[in-house]
Residue frames as a rotation matrix with the C-alpha (Angstrom) as fourth column:
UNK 1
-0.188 -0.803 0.565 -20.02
-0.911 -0.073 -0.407 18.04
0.368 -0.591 -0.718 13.74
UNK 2
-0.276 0.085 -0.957 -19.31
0.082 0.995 0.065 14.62
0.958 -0.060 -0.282 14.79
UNK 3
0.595 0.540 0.595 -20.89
-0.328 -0.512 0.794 13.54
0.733 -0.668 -0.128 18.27
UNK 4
-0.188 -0.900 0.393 -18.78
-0.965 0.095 -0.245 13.21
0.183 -0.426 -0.886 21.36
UNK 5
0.502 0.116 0.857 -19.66
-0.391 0.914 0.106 9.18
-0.771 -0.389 0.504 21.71
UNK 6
0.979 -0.191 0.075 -19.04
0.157 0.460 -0.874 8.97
0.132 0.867 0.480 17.76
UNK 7
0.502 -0.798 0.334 -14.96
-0.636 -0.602 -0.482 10.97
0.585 0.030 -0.810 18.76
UNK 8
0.440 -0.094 0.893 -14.65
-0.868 0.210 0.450 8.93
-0.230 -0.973 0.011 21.76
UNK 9
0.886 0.124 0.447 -15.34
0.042 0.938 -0.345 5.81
-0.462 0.324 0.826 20.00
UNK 10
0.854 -0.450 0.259 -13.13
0.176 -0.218 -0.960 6.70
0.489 0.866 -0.107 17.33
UNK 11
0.237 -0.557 0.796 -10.22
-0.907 -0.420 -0.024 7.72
0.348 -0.716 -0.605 19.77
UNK 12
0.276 -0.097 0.956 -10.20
-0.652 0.712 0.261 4.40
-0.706 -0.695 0.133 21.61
UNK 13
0.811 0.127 0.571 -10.24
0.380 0.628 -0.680 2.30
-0.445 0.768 0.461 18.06
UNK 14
0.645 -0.631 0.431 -7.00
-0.306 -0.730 -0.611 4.73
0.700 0.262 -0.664 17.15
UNK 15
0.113 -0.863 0.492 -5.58
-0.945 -0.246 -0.214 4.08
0.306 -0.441 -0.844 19.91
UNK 16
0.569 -0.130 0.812 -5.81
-0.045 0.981 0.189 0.14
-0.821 -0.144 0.552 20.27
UNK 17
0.982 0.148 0.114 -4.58
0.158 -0.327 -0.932 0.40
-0.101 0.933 -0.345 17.13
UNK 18
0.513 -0.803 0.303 -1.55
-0.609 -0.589 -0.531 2.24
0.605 0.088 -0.791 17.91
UNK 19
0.143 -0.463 0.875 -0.89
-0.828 0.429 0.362 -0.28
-0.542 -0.776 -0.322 20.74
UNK 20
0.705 -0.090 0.703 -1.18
0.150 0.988 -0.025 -3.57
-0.693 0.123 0.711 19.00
UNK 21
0.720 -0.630 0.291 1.41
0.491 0.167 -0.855 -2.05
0.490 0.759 0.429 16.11
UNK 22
0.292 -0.787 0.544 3.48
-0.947 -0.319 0.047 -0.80
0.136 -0.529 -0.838 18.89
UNK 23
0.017 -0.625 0.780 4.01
-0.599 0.619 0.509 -4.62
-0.801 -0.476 -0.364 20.30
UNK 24
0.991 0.016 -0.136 4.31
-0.123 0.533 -0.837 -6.31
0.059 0.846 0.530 16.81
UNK 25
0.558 -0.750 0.356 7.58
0.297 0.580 0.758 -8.78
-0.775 -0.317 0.546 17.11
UNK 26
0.741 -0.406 -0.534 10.50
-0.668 -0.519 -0.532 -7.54
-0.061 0.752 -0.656 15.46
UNK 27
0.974 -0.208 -0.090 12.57
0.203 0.977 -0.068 -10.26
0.103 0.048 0.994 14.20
UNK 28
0.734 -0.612 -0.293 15.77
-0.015 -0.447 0.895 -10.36
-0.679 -0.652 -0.337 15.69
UNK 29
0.252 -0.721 -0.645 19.02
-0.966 -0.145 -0.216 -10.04
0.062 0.678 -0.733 13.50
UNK 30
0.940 -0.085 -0.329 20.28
-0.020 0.953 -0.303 -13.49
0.339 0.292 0.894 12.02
UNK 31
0.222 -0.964 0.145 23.88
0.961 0.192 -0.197 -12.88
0.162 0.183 0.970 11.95
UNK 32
0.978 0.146 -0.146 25.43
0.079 -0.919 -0.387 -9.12
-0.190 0.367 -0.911 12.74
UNK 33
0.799 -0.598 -0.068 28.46
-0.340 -0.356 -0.871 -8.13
0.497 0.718 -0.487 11.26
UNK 34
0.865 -0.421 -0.275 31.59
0.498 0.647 0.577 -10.03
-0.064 -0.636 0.769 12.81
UNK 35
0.969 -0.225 0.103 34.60
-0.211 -0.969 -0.130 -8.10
0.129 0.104 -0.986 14.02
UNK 36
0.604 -0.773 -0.196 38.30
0.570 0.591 -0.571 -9.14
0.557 0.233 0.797 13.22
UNK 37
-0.357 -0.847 -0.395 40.44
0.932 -0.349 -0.093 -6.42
-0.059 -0.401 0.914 14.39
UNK 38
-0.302 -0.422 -0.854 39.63
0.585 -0.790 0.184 -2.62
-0.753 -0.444 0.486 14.76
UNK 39
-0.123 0.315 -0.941 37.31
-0.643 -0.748 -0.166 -0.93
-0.756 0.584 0.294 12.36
UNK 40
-0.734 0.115 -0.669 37.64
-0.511 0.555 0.656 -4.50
0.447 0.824 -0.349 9.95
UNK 41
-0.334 0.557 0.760 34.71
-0.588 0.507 -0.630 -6.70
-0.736 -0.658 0.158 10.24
UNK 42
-0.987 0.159 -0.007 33.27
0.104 0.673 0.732 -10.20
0.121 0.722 -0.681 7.97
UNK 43
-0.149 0.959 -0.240 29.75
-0.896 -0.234 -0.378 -10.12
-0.418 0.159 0.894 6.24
UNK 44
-0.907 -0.081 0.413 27.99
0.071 0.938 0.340 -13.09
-0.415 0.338 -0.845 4.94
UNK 45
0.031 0.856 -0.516 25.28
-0.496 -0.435 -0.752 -12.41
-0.868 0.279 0.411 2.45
UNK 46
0.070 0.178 0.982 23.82
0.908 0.396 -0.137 -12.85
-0.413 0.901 -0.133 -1.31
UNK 47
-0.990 -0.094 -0.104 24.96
0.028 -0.858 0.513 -10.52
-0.137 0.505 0.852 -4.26
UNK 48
-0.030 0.982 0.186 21.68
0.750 0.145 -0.645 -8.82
-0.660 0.120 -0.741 -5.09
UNK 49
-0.246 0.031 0.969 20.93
0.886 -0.399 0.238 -6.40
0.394 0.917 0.071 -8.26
UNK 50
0.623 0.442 -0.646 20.01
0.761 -0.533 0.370 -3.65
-0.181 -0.722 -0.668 -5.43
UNK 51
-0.345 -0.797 -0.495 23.25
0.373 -0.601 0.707 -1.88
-0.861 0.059 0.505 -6.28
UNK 52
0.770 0.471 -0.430 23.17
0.152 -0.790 -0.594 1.16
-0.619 0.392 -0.680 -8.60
UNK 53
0.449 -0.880 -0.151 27.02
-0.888 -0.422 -0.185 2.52
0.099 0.217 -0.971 -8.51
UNK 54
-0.669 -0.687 0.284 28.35
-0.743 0.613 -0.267 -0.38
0.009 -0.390 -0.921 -6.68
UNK 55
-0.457 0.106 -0.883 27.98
0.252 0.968 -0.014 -4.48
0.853 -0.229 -0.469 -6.08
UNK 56
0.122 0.794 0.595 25.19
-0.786 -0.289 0.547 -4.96
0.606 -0.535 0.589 -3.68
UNK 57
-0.568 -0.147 -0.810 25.18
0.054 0.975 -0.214 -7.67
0.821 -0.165 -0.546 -1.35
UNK 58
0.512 0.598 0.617 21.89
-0.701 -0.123 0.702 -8.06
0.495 -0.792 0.356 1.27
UNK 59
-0.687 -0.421 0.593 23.70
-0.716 0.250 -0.652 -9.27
0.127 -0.872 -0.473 4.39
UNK 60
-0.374 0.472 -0.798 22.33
0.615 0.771 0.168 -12.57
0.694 -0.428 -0.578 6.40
UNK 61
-0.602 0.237 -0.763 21.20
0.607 -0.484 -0.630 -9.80
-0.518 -0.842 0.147 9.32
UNK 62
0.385 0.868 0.313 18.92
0.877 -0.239 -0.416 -8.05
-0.287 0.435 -0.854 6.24
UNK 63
0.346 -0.059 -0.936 21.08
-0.086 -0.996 0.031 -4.99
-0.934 0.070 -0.350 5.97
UNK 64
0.958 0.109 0.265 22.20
0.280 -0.172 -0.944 -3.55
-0.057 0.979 -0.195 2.63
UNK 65
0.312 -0.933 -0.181 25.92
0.146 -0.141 0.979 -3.38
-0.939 -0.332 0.092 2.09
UNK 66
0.941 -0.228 -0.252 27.40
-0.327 -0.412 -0.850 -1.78
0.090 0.882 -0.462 -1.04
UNK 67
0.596 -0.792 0.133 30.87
0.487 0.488 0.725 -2.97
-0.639 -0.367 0.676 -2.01
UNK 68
0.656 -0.638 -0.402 34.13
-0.748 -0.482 -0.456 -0.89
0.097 0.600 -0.794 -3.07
UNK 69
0.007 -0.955 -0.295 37.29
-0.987 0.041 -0.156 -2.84
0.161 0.293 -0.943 -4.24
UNK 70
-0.010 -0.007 1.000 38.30
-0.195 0.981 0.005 -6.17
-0.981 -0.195 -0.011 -3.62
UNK 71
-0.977 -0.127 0.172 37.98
0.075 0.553 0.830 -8.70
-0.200 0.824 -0.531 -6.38
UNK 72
-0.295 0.952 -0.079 34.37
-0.290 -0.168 -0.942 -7.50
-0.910 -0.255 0.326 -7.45
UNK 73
-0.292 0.208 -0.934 34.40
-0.942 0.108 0.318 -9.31
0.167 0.972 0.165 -10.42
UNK 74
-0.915 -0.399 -0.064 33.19
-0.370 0.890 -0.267 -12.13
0.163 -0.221 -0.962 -8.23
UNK 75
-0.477 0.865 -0.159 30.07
0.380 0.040 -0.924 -10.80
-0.793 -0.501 -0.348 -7.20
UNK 76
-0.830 0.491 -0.265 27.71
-0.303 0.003 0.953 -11.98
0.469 0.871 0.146 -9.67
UNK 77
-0.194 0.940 0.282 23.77
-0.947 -0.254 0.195 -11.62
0.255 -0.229 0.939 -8.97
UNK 78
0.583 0.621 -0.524 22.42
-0.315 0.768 0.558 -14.71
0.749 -0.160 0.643 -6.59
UNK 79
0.170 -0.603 -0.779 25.97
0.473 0.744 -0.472 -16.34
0.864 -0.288 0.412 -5.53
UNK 80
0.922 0.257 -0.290 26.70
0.315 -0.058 0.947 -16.32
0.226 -0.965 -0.135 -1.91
UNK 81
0.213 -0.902 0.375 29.59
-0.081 -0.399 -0.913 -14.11
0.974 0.164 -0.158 -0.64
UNK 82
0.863 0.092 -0.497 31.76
0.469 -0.510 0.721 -13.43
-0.187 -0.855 -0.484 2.67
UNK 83
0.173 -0.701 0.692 33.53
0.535 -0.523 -0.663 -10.43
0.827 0.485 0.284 2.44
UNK 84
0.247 -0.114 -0.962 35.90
0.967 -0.033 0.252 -8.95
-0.061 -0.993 0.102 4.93
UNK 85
-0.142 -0.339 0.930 36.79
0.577 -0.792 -0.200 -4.84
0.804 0.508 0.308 5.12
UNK 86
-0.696 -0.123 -0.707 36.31
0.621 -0.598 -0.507 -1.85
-0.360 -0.792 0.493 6.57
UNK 87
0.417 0.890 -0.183 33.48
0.752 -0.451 -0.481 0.49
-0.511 0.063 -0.858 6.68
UNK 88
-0.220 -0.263 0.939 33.73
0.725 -0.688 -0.023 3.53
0.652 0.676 0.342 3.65
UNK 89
-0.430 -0.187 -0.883 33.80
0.733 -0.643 -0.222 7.05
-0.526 -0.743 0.413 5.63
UNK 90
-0.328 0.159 -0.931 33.31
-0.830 -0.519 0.203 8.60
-0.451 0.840 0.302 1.68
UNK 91
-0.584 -0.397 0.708 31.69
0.118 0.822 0.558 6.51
-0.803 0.409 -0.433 -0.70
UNK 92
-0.933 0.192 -0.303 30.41
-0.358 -0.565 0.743 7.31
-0.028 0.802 0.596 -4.35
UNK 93
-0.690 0.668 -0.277 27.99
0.480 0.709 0.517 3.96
0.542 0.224 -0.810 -4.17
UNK 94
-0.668 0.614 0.420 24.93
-0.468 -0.786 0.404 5.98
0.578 0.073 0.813 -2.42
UNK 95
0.613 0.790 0.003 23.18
-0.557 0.430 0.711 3.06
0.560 -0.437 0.703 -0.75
UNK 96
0.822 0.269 -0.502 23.59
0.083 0.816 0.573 1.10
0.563 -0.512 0.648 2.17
UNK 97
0.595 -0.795 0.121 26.96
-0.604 -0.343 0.719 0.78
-0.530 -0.501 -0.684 4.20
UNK 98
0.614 -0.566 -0.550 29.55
-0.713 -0.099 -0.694 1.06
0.338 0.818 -0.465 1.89
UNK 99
0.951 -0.304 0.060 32.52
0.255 0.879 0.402 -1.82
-0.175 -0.367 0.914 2.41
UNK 100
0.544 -0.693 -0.472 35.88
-0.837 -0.416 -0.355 -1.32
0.050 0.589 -0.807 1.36
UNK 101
0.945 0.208 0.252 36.76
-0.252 0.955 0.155 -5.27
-0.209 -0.210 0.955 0.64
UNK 102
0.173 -0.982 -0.081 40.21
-0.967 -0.185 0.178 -6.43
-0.189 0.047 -0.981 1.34
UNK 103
-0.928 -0.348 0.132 38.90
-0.265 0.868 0.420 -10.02
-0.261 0.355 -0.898 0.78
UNK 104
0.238 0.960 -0.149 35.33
-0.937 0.187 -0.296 -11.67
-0.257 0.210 0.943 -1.23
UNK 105
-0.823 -0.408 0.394 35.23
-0.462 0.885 -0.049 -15.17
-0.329 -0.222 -0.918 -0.71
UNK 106
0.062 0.935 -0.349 32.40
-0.858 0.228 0.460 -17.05
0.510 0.271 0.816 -2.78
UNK 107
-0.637 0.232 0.735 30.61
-0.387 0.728 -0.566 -19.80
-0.666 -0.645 -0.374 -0.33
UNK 108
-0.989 0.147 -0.031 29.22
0.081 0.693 0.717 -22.83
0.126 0.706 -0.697 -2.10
């Protein structure tokens, strides 16, 4: 059995621990999602290969965003997109928060 200085110790080294990765700096969103009108809002990201079912696109704010419709023959791995829609309620694509894109605008 361990002694009670050797528990103590231990205990205190656990719990500094826990504090210093409690106040580790969480970087703040870049950009969050930008709202046009009621339920539509504009992303600004890169297509990434992250998608399974659907076009991927990692957002400037870091989130994952999966894309239904629109012109999605645009969104080819790397090229910078902003695409405007509405959040999917149902969506087959499985990851991230689905889009439903009523416009994909490649940015130079």
């Amino acid at each position: 059995m361990a002694s009670p200085g050797l528990v103590k110790k231990t205990f205190f080294i656990l719990l500094a621990v826990v504090v210093v990765s409690g106040c580790a700096v969480q970087p703040q969103s870049e950009q969050a999602p930008v709202s046009e009108s009621p339920g539509v809002f504009t992303i600004t990201g890169v297509v990434t290969a992250e998608g399974v079912e659907c076009p991927a696109v990692r957002g400037d704010n870091g989130t994952l965003y999966t894309i239904a419709g629109g012109d999605r023959q645009k969104l080819r791995e790397g090229v910078r997109v902003r695409i405007t829609g509405t959040a999917a309620q149902i969506s087959f694509c499985m990851q991230g928060t689905t889009i439903n894109a009523t416009t994909i605008e490649v940015l130079p």
